[in-house]
C-alpha positions in Angstrom: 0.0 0.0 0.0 1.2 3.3 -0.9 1.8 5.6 1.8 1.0 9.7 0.6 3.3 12.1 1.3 1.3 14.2 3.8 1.1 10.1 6.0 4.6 9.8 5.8 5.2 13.5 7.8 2.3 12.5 10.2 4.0 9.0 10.9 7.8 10.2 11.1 6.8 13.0 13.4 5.1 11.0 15.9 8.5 7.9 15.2 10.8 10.9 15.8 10.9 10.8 20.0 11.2 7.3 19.8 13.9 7.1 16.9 16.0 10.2 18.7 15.4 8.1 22.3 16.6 4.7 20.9 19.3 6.5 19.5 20.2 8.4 22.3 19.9 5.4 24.7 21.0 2.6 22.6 22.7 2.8 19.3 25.2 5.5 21.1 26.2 3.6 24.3 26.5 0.2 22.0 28.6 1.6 19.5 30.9 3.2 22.4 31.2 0.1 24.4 32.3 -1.5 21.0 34.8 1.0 20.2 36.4 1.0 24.3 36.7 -2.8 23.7 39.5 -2.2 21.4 41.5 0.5 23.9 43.0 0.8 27.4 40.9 3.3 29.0 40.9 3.6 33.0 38.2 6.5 33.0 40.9 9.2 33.8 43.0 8.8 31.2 42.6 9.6 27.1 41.8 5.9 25.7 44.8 3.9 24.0 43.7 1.6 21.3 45.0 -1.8 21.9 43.6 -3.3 19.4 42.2 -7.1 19.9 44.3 -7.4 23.5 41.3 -7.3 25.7 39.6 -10.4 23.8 42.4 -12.1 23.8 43.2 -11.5 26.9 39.7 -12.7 28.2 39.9 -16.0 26.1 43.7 -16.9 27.0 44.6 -15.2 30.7 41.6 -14.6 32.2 40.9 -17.9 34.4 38.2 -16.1 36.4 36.1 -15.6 33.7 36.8 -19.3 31.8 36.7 -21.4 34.7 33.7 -19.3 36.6 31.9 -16.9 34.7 31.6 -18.3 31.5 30.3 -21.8 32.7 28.3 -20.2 35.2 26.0 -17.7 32.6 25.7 -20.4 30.5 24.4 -22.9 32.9 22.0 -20.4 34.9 20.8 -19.3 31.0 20.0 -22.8 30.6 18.7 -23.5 33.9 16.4 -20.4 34.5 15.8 -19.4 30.6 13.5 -22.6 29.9 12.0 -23.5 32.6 10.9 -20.1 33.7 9.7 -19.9 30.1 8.0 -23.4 30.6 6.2 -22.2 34.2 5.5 -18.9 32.6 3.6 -20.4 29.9 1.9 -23.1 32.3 0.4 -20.9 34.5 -0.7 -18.2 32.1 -2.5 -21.0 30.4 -4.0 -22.4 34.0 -5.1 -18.6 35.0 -7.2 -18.5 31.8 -9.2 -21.3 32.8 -10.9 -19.4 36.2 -13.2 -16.6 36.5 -12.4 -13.2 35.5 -12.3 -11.9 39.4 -9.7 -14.3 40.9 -7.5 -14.5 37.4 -6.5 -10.8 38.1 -5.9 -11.1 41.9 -3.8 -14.0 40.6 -2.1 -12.8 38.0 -1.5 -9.8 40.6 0.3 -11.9 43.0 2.2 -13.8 40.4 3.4 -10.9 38.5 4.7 -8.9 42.1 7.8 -10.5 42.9 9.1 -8.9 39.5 8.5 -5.9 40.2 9.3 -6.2 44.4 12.5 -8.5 44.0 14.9 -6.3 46.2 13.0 -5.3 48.7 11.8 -9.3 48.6 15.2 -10.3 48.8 15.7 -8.0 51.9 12.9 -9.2 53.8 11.9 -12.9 53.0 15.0 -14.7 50.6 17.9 -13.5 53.4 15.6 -14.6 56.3 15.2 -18.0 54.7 18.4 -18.9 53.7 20.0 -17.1 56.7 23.0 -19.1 57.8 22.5 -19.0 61.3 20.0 -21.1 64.0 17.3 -18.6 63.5 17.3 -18.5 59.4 14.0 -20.5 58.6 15.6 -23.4 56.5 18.1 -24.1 58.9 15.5 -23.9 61.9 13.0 -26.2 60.1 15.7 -28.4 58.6 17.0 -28.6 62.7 14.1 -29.4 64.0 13.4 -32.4 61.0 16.4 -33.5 62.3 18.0 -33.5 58.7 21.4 -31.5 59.2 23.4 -31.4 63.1 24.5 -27.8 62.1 23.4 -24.6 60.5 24.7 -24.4 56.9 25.7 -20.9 55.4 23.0 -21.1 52.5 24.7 -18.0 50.9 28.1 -18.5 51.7 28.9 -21.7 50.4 30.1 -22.4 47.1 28.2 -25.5 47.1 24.7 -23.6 47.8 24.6 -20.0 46.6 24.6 -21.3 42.8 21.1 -23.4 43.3 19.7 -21.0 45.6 20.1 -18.2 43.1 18.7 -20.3 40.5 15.0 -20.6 43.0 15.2 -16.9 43.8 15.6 -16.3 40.1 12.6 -18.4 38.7 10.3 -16.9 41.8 11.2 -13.2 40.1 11.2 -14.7 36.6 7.2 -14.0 35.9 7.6 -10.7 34.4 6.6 -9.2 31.4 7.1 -12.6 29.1 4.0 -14.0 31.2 1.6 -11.1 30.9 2.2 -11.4 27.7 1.5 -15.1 27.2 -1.7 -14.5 29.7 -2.9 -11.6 26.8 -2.1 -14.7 24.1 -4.0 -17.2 26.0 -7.1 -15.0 26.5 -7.6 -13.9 23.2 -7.7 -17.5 21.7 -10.8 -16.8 19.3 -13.0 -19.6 21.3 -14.4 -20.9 17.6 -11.5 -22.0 16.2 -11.9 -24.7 20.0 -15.2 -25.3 18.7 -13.6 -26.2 15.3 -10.8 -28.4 16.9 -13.3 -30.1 19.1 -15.7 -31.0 16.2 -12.2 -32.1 14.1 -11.6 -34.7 17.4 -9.6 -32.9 19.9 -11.1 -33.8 22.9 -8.1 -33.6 25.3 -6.2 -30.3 27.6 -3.0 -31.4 26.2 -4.5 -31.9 22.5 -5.9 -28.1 22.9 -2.4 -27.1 24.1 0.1 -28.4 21.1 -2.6 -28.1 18.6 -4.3 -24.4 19.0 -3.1 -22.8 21.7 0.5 -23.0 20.9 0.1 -22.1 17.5 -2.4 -19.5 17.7 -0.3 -17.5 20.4 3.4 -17.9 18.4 4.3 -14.0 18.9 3.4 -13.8 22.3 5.7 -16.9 23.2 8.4 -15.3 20.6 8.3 -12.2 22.9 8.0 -13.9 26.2 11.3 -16.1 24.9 13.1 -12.9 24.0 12.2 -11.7 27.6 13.2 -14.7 28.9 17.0 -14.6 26.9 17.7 -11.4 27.8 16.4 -10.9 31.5 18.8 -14.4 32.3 21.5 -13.4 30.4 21.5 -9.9 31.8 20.8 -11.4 35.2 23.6 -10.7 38.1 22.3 -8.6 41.0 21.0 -12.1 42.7 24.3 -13.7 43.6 26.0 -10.6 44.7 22.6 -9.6 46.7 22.0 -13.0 48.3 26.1 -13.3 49.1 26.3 -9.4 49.6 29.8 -9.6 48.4 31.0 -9.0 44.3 33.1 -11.5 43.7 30.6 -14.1 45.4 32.3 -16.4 47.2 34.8 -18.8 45.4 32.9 -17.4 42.3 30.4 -19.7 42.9 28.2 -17.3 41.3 29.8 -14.9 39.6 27.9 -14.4 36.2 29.0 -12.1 33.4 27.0 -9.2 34.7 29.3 -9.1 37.6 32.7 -9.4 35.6 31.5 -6.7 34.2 30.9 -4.8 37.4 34.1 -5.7 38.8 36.3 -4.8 36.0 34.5 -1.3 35.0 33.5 -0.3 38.5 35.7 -1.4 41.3 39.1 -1.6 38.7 37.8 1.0 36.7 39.4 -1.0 33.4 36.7 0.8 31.1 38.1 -0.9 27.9 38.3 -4.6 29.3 35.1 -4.1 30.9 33.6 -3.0 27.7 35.1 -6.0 26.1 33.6 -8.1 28.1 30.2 -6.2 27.5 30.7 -6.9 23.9 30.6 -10.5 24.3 27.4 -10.7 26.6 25.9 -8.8 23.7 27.1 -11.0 20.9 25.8 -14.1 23.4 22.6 -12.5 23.4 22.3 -11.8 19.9 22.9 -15.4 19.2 20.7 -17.0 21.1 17.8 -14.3 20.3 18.6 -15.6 16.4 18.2 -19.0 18.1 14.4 -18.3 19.5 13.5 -16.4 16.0 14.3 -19.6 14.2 12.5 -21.4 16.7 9.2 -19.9 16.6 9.5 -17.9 13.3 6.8 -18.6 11.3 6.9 -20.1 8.0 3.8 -20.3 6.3 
């Protein structure tokens, strides 16, 4: 369809906050971190362009982040990434099926912790996993007669990683699930009708064969969501150990290599480096979920 010319002002004048605000906010600060990656800059002094030394660096000296925080982001990726997709979807699909009244309280309570996750973390997560007599897992675990002696939840290399993994997924319900809720609801309820009469006549049947289908750009988004949000994911450990590194580096994630490097070392250009490969990750695997659920008919 051919746009006029008077349609085309109209429509770049109202794109023109958005396009000066993505450029502003996005396009600049991306570019910049890509060109720091190639320099020694340490915030006070005018950058020196190294060239490819902080990649290499990363991939041949850098033991911290090959041993630790490499294998760590991809495992919690993996770990969080699907199944909080999966439980996302699950109960988005299982709020659909009650009254309007109770779906939203709900959907309320679901969606909360997302927004509420520090001051959460303050309040209930440290309490639980406190690593004293009086933290309630150790007290109930005590009193089961389980363990002899409190165990330091979020101290221990051997803990903090799987504990940030359940704190993460209680948070995960954000935006991907509203999302997949909106899908869900506005299922045309004919084309049911249609499958039932065709001989669907099981939940699961409904699921794979309609649902799914019917609601592929919602679960693209809430997968894109999902990428991002884990990959980008690194306030837990440091919040639940309260130290960055996290003990051992048990759960040191790229987030916090970053941090560590640009913030407390102030190594601007190796920190940016390192930036540049979380975003190439995350571009990789968002090219992963677009072949997954692009649509080819």
């Amino acid at each position: 369809m051919k746009v006029r010319k008077s349609e085309r002002r109209w429509i770049i004048t109202f794109l023109s906050p958005y396009i000066v605000l993505f450029a502003i906010f996005i396009i600049v600060p991306t570019i910049l971190a890509i060109l720091l990656s190639f320099t020694n800059f340490n915030t006070i002094q005018f950058p020196k362009f190294v060239g490819l030394k902080n990649y290499i660096s990363l991939f041949t000296t850098d033991s911290v982040f090959m041993q630790y925080v490499l294998p760590n982001t991809i495992k919690f990726a993996v770990l969080v990434g699907p199944t909080g997709y999966f439980l996302a979807f699950i109960l988005a699909w299982m709020l659909a099926q009650i009254p309007r009244i109770p779906r939203t309280i709900l959907a309320l309570i679901i969606y909360s912790p997302s927004m509420t996750v520090g001051v959460a973390m303050q309040v209930i997560w440290l309490t639980i996993f406190s690593g004293d007599k009086s933290g309630y897992l150790n007290s109930l675990l005590l009193r089961l007669g389980i363990i002899d002696q409190p165990i330091q939840w979020l101290q221990s290399p051997k803990f903090l990683f799987p504990t940030m993994v359940v704190v993460t997924l209680w948070s995960s319900m954000g935006v991907g699930f509203l999302a997949m809720l909106a899908g869900v609801l506005n299922t045309d309820p004919e084309i049911y009708e249609a499958g039932y009469i065709d001989g669907i006549s099981k939940r699961w049947q409904e699921i794979f064969y309609i649902t799914i289908p019917l609601m592929r750009p919602q679960m693209l988004f809430g997968a894109v969501m999902s990428v991002v949000s884990t990959f980008q994911a690194g306030y837990i450990g440091v919040m639940l150990s309260g130290s960055n590194p996290t003990p051992q580096y048990a759960g040191q994630l790229i987030v916090n290599h970053i941090e560590d490097f640009g913030f407390m070392r102030y190594e601007m250009g190796y920190a940016a480096a390192i930036s540049v490969v979380l975003l190439i990750m995350i571009w990789i695997s968002s090219k992963f979920v677009w072949a997954l659920f692009l649509d080819r008919d």
